[in-house]
N, CA and C atoms as an extended XYZ file, in Angstrom:
237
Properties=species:S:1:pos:R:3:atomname:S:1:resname:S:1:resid:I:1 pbc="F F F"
N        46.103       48.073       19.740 N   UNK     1
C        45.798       48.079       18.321 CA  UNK     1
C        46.223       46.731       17.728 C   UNK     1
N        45.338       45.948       17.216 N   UNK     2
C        45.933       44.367       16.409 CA  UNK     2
C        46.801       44.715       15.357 C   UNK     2
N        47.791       43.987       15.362 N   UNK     3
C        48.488       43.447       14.551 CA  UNK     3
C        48.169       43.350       12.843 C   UNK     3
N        48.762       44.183       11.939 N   UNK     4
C        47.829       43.961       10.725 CA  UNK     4
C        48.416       42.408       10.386 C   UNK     4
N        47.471       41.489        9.136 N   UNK     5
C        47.821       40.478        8.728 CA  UNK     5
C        49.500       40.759        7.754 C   UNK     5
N        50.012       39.428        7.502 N   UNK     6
C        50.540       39.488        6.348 CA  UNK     6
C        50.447       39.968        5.408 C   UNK     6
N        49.675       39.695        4.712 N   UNK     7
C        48.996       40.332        3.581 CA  UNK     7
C        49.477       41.750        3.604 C   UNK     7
N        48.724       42.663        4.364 N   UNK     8
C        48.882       43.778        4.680 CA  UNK     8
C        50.335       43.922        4.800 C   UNK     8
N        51.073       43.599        5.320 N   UNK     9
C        52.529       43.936        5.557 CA  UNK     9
C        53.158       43.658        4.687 C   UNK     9
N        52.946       42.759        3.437 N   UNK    10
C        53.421       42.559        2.421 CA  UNK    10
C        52.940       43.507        1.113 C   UNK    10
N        52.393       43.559        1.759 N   UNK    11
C        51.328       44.577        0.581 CA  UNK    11
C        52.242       46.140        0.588 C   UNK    11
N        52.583       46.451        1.922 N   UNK    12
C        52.812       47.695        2.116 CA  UNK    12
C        54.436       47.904        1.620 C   UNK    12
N        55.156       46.920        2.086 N   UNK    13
C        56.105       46.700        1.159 CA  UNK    13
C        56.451       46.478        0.186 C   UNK    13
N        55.431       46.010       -1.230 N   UNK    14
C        55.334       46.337       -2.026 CA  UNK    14
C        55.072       47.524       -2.358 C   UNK    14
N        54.346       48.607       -1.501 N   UNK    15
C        53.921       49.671       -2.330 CA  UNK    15
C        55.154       50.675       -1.711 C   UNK    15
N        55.820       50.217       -0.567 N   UNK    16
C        57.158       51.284       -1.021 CA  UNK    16
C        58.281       51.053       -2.038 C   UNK    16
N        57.875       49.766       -2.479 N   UNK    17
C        59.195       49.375       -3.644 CA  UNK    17
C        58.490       50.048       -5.088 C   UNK    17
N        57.612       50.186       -5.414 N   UNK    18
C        56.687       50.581       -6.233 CA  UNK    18
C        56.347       51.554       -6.944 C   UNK    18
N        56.348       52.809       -5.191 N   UNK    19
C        56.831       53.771       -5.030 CA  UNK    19
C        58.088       54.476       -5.679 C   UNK    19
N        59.699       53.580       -4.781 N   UNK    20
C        60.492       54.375       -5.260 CA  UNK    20
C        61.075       53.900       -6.799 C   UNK    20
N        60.464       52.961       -7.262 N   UNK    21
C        60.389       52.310       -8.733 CA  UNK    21
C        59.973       53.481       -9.394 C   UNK    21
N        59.085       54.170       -9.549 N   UNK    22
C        58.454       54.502       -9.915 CA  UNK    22
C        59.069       56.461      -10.040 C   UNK    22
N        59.568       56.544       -9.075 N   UNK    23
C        60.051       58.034       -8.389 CA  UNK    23
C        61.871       58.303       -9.433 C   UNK    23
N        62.181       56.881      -10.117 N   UNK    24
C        63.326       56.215      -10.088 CA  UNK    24
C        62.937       56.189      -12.004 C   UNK    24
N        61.726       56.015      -12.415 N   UNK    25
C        61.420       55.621      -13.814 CA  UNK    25
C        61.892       54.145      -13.886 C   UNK    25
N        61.271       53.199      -13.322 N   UNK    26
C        61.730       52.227      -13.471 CA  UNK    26
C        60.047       51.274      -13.565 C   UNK    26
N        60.212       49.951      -13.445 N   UNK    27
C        59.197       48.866      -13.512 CA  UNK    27
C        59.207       47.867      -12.406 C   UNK    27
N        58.656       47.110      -12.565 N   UNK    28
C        58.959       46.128      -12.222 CA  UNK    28
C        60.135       45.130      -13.313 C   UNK    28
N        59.854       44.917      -14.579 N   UNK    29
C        60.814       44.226      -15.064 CA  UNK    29
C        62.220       44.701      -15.316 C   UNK    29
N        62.232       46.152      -14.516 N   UNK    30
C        63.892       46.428      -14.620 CA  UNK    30
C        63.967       45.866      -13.528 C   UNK    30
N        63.309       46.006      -12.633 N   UNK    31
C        64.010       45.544      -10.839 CA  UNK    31
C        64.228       44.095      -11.230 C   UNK    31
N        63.401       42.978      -11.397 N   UNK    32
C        63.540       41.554      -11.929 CA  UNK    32
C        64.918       42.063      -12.764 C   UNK    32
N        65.170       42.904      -13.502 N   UNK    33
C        66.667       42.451      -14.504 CA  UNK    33
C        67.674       42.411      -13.713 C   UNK    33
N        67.627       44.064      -12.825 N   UNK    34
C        68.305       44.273      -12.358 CA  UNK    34
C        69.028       43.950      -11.260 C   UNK    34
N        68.219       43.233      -10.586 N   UNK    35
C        67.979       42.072       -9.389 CA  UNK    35
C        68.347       40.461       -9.778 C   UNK    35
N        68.248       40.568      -10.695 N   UNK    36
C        68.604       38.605      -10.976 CA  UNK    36
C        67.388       38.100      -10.532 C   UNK    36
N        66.479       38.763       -9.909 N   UNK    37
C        65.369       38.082       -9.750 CA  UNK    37
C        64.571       37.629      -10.606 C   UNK    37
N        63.539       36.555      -10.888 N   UNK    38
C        62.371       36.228      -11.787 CA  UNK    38
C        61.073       37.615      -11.708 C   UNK    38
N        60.778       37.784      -13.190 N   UNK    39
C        59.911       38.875      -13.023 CA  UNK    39
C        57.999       37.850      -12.475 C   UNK    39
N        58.641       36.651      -12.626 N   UNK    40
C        57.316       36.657      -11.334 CA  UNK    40
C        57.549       36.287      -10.499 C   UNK    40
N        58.467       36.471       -9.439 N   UNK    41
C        58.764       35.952       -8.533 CA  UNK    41
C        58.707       37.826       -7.851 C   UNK    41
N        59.305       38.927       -8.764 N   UNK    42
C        59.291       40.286       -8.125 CA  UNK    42
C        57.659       40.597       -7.940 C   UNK    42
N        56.732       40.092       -9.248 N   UNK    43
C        55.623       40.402       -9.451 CA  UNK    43
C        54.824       39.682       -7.818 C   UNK    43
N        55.027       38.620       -7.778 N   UNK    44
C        54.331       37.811       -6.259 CA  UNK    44
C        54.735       38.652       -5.556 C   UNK    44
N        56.143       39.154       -5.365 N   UNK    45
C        56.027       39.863       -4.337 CA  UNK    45
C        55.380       41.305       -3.651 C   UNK    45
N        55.907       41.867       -5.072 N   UNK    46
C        54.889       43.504       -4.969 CA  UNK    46
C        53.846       42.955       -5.094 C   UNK    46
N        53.172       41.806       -5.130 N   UNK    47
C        51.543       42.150       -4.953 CA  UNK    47
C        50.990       41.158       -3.783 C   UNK    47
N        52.297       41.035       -2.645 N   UNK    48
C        51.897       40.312       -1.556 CA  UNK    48
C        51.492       38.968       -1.191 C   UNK    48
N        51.617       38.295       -2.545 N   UNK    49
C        51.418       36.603       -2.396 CA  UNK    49
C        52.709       35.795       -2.143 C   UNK    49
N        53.713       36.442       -1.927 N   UNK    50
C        55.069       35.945       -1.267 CA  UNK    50
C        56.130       36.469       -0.884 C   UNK    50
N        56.377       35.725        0.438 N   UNK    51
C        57.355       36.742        1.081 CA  UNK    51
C        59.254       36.412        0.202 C   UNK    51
N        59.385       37.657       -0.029 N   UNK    52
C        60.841       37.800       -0.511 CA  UNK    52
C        61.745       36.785        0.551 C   UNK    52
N        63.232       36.037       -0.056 N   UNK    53
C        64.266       35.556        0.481 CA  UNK    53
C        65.015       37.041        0.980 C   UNK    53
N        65.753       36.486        2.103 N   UNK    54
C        66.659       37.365        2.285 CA  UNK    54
C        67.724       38.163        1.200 C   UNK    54
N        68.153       37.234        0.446 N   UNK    55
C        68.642       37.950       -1.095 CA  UNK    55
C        68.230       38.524       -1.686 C   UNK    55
N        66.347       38.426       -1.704 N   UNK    56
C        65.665       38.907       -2.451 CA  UNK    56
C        65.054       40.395       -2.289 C   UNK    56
N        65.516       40.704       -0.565 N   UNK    57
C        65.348       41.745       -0.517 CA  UNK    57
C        66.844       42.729       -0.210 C   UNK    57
N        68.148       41.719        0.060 N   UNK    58
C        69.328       42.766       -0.614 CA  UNK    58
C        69.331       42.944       -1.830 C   UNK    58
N        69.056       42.471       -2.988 N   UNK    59
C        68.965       42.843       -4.153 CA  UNK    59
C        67.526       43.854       -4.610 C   UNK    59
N        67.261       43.730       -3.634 N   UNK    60
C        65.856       44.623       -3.935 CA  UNK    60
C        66.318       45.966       -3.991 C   UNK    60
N        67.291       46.120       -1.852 N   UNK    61
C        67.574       47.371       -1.383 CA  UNK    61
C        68.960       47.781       -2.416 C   UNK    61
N        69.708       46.723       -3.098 N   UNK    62
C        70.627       47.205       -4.363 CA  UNK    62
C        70.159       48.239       -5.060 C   UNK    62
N        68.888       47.614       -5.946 N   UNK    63
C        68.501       48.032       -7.451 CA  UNK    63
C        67.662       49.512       -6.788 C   UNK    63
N        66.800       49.241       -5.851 N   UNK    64
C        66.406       50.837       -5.065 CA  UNK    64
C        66.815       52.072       -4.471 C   UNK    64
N        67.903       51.515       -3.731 N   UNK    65
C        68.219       52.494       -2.896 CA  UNK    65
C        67.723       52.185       -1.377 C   UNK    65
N        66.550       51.655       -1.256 N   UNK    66
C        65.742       51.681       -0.313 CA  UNK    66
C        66.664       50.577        0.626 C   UNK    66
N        67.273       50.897        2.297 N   UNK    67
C        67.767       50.378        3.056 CA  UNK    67
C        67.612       49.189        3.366 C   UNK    67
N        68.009       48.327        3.927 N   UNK    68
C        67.666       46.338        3.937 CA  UNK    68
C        66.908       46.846        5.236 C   UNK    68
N        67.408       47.860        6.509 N   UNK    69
C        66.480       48.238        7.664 CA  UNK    69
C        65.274       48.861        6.913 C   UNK    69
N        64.759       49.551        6.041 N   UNK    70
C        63.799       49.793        5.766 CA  UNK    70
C        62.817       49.014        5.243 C   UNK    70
N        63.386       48.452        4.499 N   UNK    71
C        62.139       46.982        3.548 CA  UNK    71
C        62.055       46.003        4.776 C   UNK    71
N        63.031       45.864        5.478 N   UNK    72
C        63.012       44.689        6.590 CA  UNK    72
C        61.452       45.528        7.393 C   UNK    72
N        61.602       46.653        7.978 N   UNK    73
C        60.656       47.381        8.902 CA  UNK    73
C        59.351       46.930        8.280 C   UNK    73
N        58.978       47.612        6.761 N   UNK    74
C        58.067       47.828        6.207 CA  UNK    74
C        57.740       46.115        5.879 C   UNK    74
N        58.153       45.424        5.743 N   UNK    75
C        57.903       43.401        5.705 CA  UNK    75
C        57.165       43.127        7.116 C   UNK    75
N        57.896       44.159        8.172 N   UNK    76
C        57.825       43.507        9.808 CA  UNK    76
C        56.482       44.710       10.847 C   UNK    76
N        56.371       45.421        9.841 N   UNK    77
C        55.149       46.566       10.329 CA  UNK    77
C        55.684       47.056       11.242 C   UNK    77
N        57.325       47.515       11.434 N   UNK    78
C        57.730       48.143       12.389 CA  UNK    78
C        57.720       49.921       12.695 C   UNK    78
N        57.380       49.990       11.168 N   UNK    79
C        57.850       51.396       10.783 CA  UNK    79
C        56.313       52.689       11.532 C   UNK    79
């Protein structure tokens, strides 16, 4: 079975952050607050035009809940 692109793997990791954003009553511009992150820098990322820093996704798995092994999997199409 090929390999999906980037895109795709970024994509999908956005839509589990999105997900538990969402499961959570939250946004995107709480995660950017809550994260120290730029809300377009969270926005590129949930929509797959750039891959998160390593900080960017411990502060991700902070403000979520969601494990650094899990967003790491779902970045790496391991899951």
């Amino acid at each position: 079975m090929p390999r999906p692109t980037n895109m795709e793997t970024k994509t999908r990791f956005g839509v589990l952050i999105c997900n538990r954003l969402n499961k959570m009553g939250k946004n995107q511009k709480d995660l950017a607050q809550e994260s120290g992150l730029s809300p377009f820098y969270v926005s590129e990322i949930l929509n797959g035009k750039h891959n998160p820093s390593v900080r960017a996704v411990y502060n991700i798995s902070r403000v979520t809940g969601i494990s650094i092994e899990e967003l790491t999997k779902a970045l790496l199409d391991e899951s």
